[in-house]
C-alpha positions as CSV (number, residue, x, y, z in Angstrom):
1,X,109.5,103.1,104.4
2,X,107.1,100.3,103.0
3,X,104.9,100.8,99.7
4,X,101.6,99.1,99.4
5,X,98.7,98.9,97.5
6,X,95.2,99.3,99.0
7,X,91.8,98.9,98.3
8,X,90.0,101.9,99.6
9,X,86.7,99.9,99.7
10,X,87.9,97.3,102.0
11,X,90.8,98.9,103.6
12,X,92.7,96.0,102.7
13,X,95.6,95.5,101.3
14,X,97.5,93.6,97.9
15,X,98.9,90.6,99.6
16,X,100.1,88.4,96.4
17,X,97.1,87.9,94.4
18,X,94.7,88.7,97.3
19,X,93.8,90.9,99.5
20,X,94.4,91.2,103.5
21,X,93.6,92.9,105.7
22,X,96.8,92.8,107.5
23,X,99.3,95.2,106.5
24,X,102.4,92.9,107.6
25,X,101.4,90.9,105.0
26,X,101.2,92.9,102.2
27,X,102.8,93.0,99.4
28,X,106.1,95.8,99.8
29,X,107.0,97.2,96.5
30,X,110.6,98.7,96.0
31,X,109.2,102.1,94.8
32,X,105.9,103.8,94.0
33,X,106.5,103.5,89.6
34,X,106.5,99.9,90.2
35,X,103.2,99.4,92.4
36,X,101.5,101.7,89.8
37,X,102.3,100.1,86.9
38,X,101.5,96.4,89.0
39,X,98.1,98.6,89.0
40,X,97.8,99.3,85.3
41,X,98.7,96.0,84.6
42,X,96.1,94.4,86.8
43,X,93.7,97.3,85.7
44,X,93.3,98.4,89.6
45,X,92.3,101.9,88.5
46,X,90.9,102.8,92.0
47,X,93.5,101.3,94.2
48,X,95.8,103.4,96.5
49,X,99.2,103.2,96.3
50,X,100.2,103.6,100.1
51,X,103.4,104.8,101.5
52,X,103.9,104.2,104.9
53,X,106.5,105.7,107.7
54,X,108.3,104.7,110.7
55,X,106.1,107.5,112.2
56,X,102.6,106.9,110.9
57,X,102.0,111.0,111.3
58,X,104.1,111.4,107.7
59,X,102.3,108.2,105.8
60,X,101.0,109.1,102.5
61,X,98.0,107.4,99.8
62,X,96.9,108.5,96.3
63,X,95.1,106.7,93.5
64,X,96.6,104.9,91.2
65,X,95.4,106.1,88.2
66,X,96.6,108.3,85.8
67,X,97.1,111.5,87.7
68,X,95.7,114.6,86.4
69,X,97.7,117.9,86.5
70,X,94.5,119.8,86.6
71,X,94.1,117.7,90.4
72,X,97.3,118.1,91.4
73,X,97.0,121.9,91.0
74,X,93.9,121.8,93.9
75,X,96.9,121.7,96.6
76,X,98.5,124.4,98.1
77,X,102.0,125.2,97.4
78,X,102.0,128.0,100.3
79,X,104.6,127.5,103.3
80,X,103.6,126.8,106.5
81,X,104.4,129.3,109.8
């Protein structure tokens, strides 16, 4: 598993203090609290934090803002048959 940041303009992604388009040369942070708070630090309010999968079918991107309970409460919590 490999956590990025991305700009969801671009597409690309935090490589340093740049941004590539290449994903192999992002930036991999060790967890998702730390590339969030890289975020607040570096006031990236609309970037993505990225979390990406041996199999890209389970990869997963939300922004890194604040979230908002209120949003979070839009997705279903219903099982699947």
């Amino acid at each position: 598993m490999r956590i990025l940041i991305q700009d969801p303009e671009t597409k690309s992604y935090l490589s340093g203090d740049t941004w590539d388009v290449d994903e192999n040369r992002a930036t991999i942070f060790g967890n998702v609290a730390q590339a969030e708070e890289l975020c607040r630090q570096q006031n990236l309010p609309e970037a993505l934090v990225v979390v990406k999968f041996k199999d890209a079918i389970h990869d997963a991107s939300y922004p890194a803002s604040e979230r908002d309970d209120a949003q979070l409460k839009r997705y279903s919590t219903k099982k699947l048959r």
